[in-house]
Short mmCIF file of the C-alpha atoms (twelve columns), coordinates in Angstrom:
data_MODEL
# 
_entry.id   MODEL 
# 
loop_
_atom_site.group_PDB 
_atom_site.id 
_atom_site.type_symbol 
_atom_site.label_atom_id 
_atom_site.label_alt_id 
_atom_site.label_comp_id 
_atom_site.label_asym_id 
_atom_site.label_seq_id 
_atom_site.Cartn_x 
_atom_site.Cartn_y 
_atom_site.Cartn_z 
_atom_site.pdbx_PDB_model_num 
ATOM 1   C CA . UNK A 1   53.568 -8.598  6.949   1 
ATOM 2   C CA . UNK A 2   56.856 -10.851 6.944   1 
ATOM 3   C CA . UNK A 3   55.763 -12.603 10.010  1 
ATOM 4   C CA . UNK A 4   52.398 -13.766 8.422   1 
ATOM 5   C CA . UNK A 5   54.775 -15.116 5.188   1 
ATOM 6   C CA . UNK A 6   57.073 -16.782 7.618   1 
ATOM 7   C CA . UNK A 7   54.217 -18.510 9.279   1 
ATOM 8   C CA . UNK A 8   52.312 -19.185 6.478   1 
ATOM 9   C CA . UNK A 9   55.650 -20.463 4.754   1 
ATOM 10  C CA . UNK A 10  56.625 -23.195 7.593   1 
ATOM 11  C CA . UNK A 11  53.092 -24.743 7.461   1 
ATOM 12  C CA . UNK A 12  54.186 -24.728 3.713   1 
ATOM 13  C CA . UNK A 13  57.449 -26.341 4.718   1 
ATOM 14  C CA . UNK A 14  55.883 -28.852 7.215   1 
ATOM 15  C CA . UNK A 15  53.401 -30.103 4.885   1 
ATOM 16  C CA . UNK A 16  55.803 -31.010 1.941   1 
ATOM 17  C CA . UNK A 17  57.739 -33.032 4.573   1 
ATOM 18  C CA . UNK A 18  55.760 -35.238 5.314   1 
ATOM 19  C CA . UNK A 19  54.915 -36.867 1.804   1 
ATOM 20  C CA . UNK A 20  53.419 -39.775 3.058   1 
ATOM 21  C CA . UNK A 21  50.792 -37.886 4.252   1 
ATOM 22  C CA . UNK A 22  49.984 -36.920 0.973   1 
ATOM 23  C CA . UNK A 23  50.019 -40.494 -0.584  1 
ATOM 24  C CA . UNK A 24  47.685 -41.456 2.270   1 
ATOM 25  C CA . UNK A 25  45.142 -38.789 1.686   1 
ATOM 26  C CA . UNK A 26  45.313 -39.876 -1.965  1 
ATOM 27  C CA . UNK A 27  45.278 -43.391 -1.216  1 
ATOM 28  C CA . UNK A 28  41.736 -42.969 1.418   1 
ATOM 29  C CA . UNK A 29  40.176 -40.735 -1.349  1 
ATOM 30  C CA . UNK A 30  40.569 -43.424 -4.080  1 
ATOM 31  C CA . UNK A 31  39.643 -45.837 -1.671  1 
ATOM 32  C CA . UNK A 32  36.272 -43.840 -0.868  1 
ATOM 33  C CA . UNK A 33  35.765 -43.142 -4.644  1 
ATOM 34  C CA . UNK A 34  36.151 -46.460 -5.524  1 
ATOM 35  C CA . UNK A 35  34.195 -48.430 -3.246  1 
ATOM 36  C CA . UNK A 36  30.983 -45.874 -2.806  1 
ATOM 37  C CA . UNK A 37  31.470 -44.153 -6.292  1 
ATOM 38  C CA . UNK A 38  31.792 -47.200 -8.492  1 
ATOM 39  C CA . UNK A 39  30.206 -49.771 -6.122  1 
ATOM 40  C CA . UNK A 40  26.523 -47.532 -5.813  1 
ATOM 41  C CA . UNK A 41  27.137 -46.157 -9.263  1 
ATOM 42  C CA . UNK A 42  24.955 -49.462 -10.754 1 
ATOM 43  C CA . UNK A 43  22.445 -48.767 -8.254  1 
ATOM 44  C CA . UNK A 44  22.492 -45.198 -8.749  1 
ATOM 45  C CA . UNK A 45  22.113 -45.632 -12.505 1 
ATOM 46  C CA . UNK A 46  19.048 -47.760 -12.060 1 
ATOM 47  C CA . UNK A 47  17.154 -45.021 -9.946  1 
ATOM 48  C CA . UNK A 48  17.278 -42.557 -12.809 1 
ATOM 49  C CA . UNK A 49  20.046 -40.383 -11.548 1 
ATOM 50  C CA . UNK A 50  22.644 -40.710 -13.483 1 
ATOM 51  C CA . UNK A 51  26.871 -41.507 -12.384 1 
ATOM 52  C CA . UNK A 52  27.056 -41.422 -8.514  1 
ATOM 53  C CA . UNK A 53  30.626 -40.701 -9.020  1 
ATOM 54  C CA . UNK A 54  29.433 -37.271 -10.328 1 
ATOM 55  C CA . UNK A 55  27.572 -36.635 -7.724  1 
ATOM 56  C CA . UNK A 56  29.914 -37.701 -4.976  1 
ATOM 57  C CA . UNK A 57  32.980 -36.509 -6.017  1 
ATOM 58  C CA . UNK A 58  32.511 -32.529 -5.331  1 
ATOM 59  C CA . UNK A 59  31.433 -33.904 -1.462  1 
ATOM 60  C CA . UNK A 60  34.369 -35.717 -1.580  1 
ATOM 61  C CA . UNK A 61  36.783 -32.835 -2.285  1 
ATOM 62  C CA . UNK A 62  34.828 -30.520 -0.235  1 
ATOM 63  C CA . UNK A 63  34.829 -32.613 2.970   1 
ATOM 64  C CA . UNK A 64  38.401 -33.437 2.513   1 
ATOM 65  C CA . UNK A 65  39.167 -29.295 2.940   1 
ATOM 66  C CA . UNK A 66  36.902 -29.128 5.672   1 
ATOM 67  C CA . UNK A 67  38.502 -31.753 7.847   1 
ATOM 68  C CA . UNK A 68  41.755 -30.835 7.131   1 
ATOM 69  C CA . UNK A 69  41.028 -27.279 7.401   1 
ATOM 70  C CA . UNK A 70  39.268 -27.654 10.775  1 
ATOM 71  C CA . UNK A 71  42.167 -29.974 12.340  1 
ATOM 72  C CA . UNK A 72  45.087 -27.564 11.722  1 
ATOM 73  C CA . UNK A 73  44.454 -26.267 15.132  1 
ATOM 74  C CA . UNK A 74  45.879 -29.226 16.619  1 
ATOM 75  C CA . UNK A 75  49.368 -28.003 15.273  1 
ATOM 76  C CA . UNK A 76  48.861 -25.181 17.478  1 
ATOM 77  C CA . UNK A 77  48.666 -27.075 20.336  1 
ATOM 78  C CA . UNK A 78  51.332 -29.130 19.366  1 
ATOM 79  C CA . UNK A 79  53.496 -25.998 19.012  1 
ATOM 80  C CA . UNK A 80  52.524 -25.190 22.394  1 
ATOM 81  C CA . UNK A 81  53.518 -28.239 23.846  1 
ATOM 82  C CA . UNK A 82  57.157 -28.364 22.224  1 
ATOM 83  C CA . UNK A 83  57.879 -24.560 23.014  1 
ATOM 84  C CA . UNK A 84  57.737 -23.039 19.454  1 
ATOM 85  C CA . UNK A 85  54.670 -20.878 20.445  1 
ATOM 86  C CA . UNK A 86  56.036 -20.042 23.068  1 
ATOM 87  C CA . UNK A 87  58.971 -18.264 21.088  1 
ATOM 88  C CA . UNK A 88  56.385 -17.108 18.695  1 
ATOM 89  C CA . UNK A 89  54.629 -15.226 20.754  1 
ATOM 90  C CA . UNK A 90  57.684 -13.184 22.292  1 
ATOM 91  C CA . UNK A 91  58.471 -12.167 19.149  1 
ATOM 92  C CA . UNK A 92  57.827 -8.218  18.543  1 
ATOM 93  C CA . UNK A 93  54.844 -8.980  16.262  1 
ATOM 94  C CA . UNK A 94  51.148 -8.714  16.637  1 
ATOM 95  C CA . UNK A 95  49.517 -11.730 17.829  1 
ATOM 96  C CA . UNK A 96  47.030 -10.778 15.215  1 
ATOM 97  C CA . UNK A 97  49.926 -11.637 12.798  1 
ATOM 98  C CA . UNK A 98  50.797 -14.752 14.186  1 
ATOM 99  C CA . UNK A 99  47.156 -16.070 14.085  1 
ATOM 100 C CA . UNK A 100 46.913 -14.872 10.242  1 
ATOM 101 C CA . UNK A 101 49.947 -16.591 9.426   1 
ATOM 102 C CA . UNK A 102 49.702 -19.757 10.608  1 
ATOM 103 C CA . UNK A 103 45.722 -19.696 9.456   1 
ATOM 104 C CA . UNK A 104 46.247 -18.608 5.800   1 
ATOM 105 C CA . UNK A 105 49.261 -21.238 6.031   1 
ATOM 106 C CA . UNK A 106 46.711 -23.936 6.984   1 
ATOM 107 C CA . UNK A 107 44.265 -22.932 4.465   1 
ATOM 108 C CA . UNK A 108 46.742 -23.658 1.614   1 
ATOM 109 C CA . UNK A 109 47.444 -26.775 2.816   1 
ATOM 110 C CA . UNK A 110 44.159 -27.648 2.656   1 
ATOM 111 C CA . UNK A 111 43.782 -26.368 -0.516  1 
ATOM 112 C CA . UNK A 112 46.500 -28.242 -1.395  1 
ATOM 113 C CA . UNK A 113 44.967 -31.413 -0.186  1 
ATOM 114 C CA . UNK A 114 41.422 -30.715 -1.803  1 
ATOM 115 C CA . UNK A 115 42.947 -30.130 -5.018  1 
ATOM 116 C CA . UNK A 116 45.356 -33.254 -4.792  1 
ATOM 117 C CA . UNK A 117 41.937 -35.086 -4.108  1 
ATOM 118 C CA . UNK A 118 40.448 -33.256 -6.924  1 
ATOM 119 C CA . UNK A 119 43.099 -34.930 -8.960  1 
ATOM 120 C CA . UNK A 120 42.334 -38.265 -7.968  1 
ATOM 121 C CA . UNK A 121 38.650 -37.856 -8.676  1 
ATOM 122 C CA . UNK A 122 39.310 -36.977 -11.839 1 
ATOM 123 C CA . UNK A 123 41.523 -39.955 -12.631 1 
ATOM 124 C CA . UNK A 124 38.781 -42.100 -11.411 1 
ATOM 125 C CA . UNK A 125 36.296 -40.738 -14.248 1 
ATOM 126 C CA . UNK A 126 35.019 -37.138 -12.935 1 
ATOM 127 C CA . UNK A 127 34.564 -34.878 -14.624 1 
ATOM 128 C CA . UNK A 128 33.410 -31.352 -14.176 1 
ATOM 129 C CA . UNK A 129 30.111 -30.207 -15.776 1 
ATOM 130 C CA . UNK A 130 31.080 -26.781 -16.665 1 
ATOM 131 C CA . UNK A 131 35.449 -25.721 -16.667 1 
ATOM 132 C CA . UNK A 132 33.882 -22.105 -16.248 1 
ATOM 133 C CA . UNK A 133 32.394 -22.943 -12.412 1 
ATOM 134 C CA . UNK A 134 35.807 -23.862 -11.799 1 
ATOM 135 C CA . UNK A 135 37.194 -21.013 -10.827 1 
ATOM 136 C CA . UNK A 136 33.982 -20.183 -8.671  1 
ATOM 137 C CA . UNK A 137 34.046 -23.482 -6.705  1 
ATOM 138 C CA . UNK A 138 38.254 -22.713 -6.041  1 
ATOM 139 C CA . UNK A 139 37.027 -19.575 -4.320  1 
ATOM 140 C CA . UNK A 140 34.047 -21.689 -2.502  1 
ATOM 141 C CA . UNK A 141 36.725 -24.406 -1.619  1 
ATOM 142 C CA . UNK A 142 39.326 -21.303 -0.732  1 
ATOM 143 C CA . UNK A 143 36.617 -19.870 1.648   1 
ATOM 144 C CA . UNK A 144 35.749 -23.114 3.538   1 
ATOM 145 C CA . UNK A 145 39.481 -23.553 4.311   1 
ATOM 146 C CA . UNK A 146 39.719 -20.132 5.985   1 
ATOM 147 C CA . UNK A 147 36.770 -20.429 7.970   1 
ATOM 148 C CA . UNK A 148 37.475 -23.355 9.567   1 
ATOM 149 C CA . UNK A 149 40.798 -23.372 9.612   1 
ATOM 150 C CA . UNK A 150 40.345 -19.703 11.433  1 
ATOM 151 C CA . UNK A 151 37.899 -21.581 13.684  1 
ATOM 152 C CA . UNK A 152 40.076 -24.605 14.356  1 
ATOM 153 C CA . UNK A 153 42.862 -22.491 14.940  1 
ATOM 154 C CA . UNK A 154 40.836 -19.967 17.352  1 
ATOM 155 C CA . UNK A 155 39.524 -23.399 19.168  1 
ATOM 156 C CA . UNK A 156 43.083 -24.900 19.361  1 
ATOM 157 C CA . UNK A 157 44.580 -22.054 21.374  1 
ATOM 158 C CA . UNK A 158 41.721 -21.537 23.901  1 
ATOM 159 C CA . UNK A 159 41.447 -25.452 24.943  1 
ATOM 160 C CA . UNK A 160 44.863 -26.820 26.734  1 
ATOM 161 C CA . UNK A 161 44.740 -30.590 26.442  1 
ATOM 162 C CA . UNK A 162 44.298 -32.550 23.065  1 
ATOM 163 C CA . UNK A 163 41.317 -34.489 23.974  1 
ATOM 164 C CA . UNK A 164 38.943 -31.460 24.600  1 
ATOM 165 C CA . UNK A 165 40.517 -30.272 21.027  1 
ATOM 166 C CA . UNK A 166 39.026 -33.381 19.384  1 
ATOM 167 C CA . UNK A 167 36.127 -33.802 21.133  1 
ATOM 168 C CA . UNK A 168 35.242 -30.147 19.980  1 
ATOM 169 C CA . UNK A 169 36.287 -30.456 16.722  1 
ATOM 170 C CA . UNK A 170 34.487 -33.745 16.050  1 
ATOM 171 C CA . UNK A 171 31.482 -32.154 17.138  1 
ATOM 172 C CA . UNK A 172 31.719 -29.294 14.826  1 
ATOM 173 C CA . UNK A 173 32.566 -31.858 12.182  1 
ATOM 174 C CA . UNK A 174 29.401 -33.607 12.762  1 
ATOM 175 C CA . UNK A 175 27.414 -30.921 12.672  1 
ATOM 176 C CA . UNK A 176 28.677 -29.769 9.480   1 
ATOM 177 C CA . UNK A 177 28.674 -32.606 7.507   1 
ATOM 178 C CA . UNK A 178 25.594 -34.265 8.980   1 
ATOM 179 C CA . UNK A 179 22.951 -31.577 8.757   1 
ATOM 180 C CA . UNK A 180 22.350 -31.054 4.992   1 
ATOM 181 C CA . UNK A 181 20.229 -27.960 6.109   1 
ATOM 182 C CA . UNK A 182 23.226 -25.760 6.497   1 
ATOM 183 C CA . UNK A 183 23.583 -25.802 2.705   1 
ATOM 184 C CA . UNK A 184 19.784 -24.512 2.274   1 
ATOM 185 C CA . UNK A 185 18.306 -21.457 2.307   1 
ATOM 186 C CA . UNK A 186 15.227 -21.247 5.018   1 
ATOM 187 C CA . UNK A 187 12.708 -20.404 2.437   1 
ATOM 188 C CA . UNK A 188 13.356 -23.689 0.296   1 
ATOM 189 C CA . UNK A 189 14.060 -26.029 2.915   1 
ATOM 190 C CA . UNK A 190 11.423 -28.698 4.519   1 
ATOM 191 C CA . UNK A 191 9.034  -27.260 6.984   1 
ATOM 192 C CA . UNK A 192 10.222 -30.003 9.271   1 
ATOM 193 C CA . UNK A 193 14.279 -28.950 9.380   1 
ATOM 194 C CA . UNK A 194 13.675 -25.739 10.851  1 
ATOM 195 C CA . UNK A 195 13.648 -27.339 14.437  1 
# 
């Protein structure tokens, strides 16, 4: 158990580090919210359906977890190529422990992130319809980033160059945020998105 807090603690470490990371993910959210959210809002408005912000802002935060959740396997294979997994995984601990670690470390960081984004969105005029589904879309966002960053990190330690990583992962990412038919149940979706 103190192997999966020391893992999960230096993703912890290595994300506060690097703080311009953070102002850039805050800076490309604004920049997204800005230019679709306020720039379609008019049009949006005119078709009947109300602020486009609203409506894009809960993407925006969920998509942010996503691709930072499903990208934290290229830190594995960066600790591969600089020898730290190397000394990991000599270590008298179960790999299991090692892979939980470092994936509920990466989850928090991109929990982190989504909620840093969910911070911005708010600045920029969202705001939540009910503060009770809060709590409920945490644990949906909390979810998402173990799954995929489980996924990522069960990807990045099978492939062993960086450019079969990505071309994986951007795959993945396409199919997920692409294909609105992953969100729907079968019975309630079109006829024509079963195929």
């Amino acid at each position: 158990m103190q192997a999966i807090y020391i893992l999960w603690l230096r993703e912890l470490k290595r994300y506060t580090r690097f703080a311009g990371a953070n102002s850039r993910l805050a800076g490309a959210a604004a920049v997204v919210l800005l230019v679709l959210g306020f720039g379609l809002g008019p049009v949006f408005q005119k078709a009947g359906g109300g602020s486009y912000l609203q409506f894009m802002a809960p993407g925006v935060i969920a998509m942010t977890v996503l691709f930072s959740s499903m990208f934290s396997g290229i830190a594995l294979w960066w600790d591969r190529q600089f020898g730290f997994l190397k000394e990991t995984l000599v270590a008298p601990v179960p790999r299991i422990q090692i892979m939980l670690g470092r994936t509920c470390g990466a989850a928090t960081v991109a929990l982190l992130q989504g909620t840093l984004v969910a911070i911005v969105c708010v600045i920029a005029g969202f705001r939540p319809v009910s503060v009770a589904a809060l709590p409920a879309a945490f644990l949906f966002l909390a979810m998402i980033a173990l799954v995929f960053t489980a996924l990522g990190t069960t990807i990045g330690s099978t492939l062993k160059d960086m450019q079969g990583f990505q071309l994986v992962m951007i795959s993945w990412y396409c199919r997920f945020s692409f294909f609105p038919e992953l969100c729907f149940h079968w019975n309630i979706s079109p006829r024509r998105w079963w195929y």
